[in-house]
N, C-alpha and C positions, 0 to 999 in steps of 0.2 A: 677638329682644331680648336675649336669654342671652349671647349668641354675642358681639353689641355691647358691650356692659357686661366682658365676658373682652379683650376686644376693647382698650377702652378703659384698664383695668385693666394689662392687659399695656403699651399702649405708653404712656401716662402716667405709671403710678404705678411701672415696673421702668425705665422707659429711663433709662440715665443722664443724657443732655444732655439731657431733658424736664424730669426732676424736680426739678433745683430754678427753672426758670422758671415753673413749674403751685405752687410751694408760692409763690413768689414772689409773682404773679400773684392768686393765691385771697387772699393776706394783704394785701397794697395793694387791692386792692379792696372791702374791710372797711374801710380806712380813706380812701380814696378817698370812697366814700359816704356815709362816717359827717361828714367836713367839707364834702366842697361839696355833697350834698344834704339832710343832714337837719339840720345846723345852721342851715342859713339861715331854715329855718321852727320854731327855735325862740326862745322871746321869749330880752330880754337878762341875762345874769343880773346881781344887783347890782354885783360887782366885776368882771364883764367887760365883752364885747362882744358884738353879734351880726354878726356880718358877710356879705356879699353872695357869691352864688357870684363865684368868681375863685381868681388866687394868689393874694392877700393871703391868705389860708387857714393857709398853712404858713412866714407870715414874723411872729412873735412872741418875747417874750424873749429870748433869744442871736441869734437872728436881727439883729435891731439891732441889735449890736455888730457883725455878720459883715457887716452893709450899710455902716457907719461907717468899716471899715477897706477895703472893696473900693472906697470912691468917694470918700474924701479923706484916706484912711492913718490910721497909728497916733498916738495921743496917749497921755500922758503922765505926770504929775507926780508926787512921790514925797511923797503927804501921807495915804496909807491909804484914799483915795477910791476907788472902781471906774473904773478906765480900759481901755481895748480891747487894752492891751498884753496883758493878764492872755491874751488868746485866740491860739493858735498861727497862722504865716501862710499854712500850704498852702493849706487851704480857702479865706479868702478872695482869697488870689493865685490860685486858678483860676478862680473865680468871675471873678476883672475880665478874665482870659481870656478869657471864653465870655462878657462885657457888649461888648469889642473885638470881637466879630462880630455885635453888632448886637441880644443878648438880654439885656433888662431886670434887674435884681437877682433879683426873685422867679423868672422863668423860669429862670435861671441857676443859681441856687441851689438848687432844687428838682430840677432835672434831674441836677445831680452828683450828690448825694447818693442820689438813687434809685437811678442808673446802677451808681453804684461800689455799693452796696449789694447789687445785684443781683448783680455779678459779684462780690461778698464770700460769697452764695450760694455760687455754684458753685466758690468756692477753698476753703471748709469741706468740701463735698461731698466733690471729691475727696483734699480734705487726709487728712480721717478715713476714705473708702474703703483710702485706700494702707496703714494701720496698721492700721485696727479690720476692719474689711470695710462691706460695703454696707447692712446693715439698722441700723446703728451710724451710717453717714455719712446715710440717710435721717430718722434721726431726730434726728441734730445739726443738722441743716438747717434742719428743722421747728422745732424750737426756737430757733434763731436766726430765724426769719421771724415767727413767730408769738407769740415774747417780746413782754406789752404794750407794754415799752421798745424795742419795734422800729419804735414808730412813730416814733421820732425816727429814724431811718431815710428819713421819709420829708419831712419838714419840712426848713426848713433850718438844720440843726443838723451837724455832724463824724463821728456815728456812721456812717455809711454807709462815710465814703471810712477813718476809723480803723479801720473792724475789715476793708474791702479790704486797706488795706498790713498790716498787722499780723497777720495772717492767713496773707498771701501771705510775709513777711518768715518766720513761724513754718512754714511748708511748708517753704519753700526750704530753712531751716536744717535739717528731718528729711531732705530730699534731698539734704544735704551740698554746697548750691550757694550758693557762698559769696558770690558778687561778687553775687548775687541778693540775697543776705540781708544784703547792704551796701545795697543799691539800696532796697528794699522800707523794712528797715529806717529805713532815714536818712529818707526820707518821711514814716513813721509816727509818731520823732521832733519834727519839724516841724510834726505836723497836731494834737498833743493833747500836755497833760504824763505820760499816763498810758502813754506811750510810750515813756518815761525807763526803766520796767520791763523793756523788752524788752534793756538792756545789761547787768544782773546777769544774767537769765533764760538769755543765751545764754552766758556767760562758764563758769554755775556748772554749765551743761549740757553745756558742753564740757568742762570739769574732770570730770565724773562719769562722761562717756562717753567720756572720754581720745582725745579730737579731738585733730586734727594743732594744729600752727599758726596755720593761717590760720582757725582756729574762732573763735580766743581775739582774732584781727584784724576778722574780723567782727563780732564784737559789738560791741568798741571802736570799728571807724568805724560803727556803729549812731548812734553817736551826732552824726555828721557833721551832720544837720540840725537841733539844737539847738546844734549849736556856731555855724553860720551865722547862726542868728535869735540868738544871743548878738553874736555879730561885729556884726550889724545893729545892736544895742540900744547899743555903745559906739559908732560912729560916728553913731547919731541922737541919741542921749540920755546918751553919756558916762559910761555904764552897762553894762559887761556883763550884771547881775545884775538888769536893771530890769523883765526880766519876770514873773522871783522877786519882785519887790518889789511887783509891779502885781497879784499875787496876794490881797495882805492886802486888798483890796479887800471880796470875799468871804469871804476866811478870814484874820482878823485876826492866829493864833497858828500857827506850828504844832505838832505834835503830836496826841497823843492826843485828841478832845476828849470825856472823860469825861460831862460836864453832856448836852452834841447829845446821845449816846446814851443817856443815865438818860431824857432829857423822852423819846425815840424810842421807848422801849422801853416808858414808862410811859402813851403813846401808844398805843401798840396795846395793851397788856393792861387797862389800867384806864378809856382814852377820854379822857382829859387829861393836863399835863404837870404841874398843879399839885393838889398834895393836898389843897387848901383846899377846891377846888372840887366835891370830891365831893360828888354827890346820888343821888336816886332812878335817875335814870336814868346813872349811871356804875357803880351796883349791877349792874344787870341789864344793862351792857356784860360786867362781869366775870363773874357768870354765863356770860353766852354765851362767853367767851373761854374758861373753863375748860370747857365741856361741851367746846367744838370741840378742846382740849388732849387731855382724858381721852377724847374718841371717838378721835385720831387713834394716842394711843399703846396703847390695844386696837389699833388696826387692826394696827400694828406688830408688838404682841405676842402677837397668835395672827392673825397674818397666814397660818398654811400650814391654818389650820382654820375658815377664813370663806368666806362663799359669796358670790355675787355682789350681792344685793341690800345687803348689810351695805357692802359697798365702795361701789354706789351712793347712798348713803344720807348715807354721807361726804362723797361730793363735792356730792353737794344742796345737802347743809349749807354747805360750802364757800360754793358758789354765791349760796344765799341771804345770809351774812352781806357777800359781796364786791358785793353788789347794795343791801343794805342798809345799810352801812359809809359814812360820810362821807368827805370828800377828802382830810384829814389822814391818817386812820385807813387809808385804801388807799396815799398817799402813805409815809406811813412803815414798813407793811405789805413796800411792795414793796421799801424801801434794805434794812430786813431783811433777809429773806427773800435777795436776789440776794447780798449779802456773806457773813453767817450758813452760810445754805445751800448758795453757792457752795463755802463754805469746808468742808464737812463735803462735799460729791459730790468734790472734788478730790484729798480724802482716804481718801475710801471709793476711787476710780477708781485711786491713784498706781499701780498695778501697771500696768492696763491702758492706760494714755494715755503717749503720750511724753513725758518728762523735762522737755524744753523747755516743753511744752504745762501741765504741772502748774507746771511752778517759776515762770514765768511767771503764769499764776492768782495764786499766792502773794505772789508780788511785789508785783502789780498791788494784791491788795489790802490788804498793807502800806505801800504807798503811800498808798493811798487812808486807811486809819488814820490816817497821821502827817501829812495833809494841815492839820487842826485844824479840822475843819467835819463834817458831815452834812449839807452841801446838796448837792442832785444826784446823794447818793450812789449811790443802786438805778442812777439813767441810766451813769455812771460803771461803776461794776461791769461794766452789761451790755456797753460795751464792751472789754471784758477776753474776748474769743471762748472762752477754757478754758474759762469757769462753762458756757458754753453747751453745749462740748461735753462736760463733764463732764455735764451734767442729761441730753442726748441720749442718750448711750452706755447711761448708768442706766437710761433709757425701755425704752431699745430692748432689755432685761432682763424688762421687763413692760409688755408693750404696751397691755393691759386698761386701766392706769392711767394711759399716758401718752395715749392717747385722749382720755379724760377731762380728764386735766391741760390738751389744748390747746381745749377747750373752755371750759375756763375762762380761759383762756389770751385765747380770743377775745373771749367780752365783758369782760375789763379792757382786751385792744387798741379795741376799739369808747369803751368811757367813757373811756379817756385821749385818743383821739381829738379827741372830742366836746368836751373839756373846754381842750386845747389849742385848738383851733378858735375858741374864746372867750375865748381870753384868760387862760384862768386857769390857776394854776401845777400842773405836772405832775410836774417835774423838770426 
């Protein structure tokens, strides 16, 4: 039995072309379950739905727009309304590719996105083996599989096929393959706005690592597939800028927006946005927000003089308030948390990660800043592939805790599941 288990350990958990289909696998299967079998037997909730095993499962919110444009194109009007232009056109231009042979919207939609996800897998894997080494790319991995926000990964939503190219686009450029990191690139562009980042990222990366020429070409025709789906937007709509425009939809200003992250912030530490509203029980939110405060900065602060029970103890805690925490409160918890934190591991890491890899992070999420919203944020974020392998790299420093970390890791991918599965807003 010994012998099995060495057995198993060895070719699963060291092979390389195994481990990230087994991390892959182990994590869709959490959420696999968590929508078509344990949602359907629960009741409805007020503001959602219950729905039947099937896809319909993984077709909600964005999803709608990705089906509006794959089966009768983009619409339009320039009145500040939500229109479908606001959504880039790769995804669902593959989508009506793979409905041309014959497979439904949902089936279509859910397979891409799995597939490219999966092989976004193993482009992390060996992206961060080539630079960091192996126990660094094992646990960048993990954390890009097992981030709750991975489940949009799985649904049909852009994250799958956006952090493929963009991933792949950011390899190539550390491999000095340029016509790749055109290709990759200009894709990545096309599939998300937050792919606009990846043309400073590689520009300011070649300036720093005093790249030839054709570095500073690459980045620039990076942006070849936003310039096409601009081209698009003035022969259909007389518009180059109409997708900019289809934006206010969602986010009426841009810039900063100061107020999203006061209610955001005021959210997680107090339990509401509005100070009127404090009672009894927004007391004893705060309480617990500062006991979980002041345990984690002991933990920190005599971190080389603590023993293991004191560390578990932490994440208990962790655990119980992330189980007991309402939707908002986990919702806003996680835009945090991925921007915030993103931004302090990319900082603590800039030595050890490549240039491209950080500047890019940074980008990404001064983008995301001057966007003029906080919706979507945390999902947003996580497609930005640095935060994840910034948080991975750090794991893989202290394994004890990143253990832990993807445990809890898993039951917020199970309740975002769960709670997507029904309708109700996740990100």
């Amino acid at each position: 039995m010994a012998q099995t288990q060495i057995f198993i350990k060895k070719v699963l958990w060291k092979n390389d072309f195994l481990f990230p289909t087994v991390i892959w696998l182990a994590s869709r299967l959490f959420i696999w379950a968590a929508m078509l079998i344990v949602v359907p037997h629960l009741p409805a909730p007020p503001q959602g739905s219950a729905p039947q095993f099937g896809w319909g499962v993984f077709h909600a919110w964005d999803s709608v727009h990705y089906h509006s444009i794959a089966t009768s194109g983009y619409e339009f009007t320039d009145d500040g309304k939500q229109h479908n232009l606001a959504f880039f056109p790769l995804f669902p231009l593959t989508i009506w590719v793979f409905m041309r042979l014959g497979l439904s919207f949902e089936v279509a939609g859910t397979l891409i996105n799995n597939l490219a996800f999966f092989a976004a897998l193993y482009c992390v894997y060996f992206w961060i083996q080539e630079h960091c080494g192996t126990k660094e790319a094992r646990w960048a991995t993990a954390v890009v599989a097992w981030c709750p926000l991975s489940m949009f990964g799985t649904v049909i939503y852009t994250e799958g096929l956006y952090l493929l190219l963009s991933t792949a686009a950011l390899r190539a450029f550390d491999q000095k393959q340029y016509h790749w990191t055109i290709l990759w690139g200009a894709m990545a562009t096309a599939t998300r706005p937050t792919g606009l980042a990846l043309i400073p990222a590689f520009l300011l990366a070649a300036w720093r690592q005093r790249r030839p020429l054709m570095a500073y070409v690459a980045g620039c025709a990076t942006a070849i597939g936003v310039l096409l789906f601009s081209l698009y937007c003035t022969i259909q709509f007389g518009n180059p800028f109409a997708f900019i425009h289809a934006q206010r939809g969602w986010r009426p200003s841009l810039g900063f927006d100061g107020q999203g992250w006061l209610d955001m912030l005021l959210q997680i530490t107090v339990g509401t946005s509005h100070w009127e509203k404090i009672g009894t029980k927004y007391y004893f939110h705060i309480l617990c927000f500062g006991i979980v405060v002041s345990y984690g900065f002991c933990l920190w602060r005599f971190r080389k003089n603590l023993n293991s029970l004191v560390i578990y103890g932490f994440y208990g805690l962790l655990l119980l308030v992330l189980i007991l925490g309402d939707d908002w409160f986990i919702y806003n918890l996680l835009n945090a948390v991925m921007v915030l934190g993103g931004l302090y591991m990319l900082w603590h890491l800039r030595t050890q990660l490549t240039p491209v890899t950080v500047i890019y992070g940074l980008c990404g999420i001064s983008l995301l800043l001057a966007s003029g919203g906080t919706i979507s944020l945390g999902r947003l974020a996580y497609g930005l592939v640095s935060l994840s392998v910034a948080y991975g790299v750090f794991l893989s420093r202290h394994p004890r805790q990143g253990y832990l970390s993807l445990v809890l890791f898993a039951i917020l991918l199970v309740r975002l599941s769960l709670k997507f599965a029904q309708e109700l807003w996740v990100g």
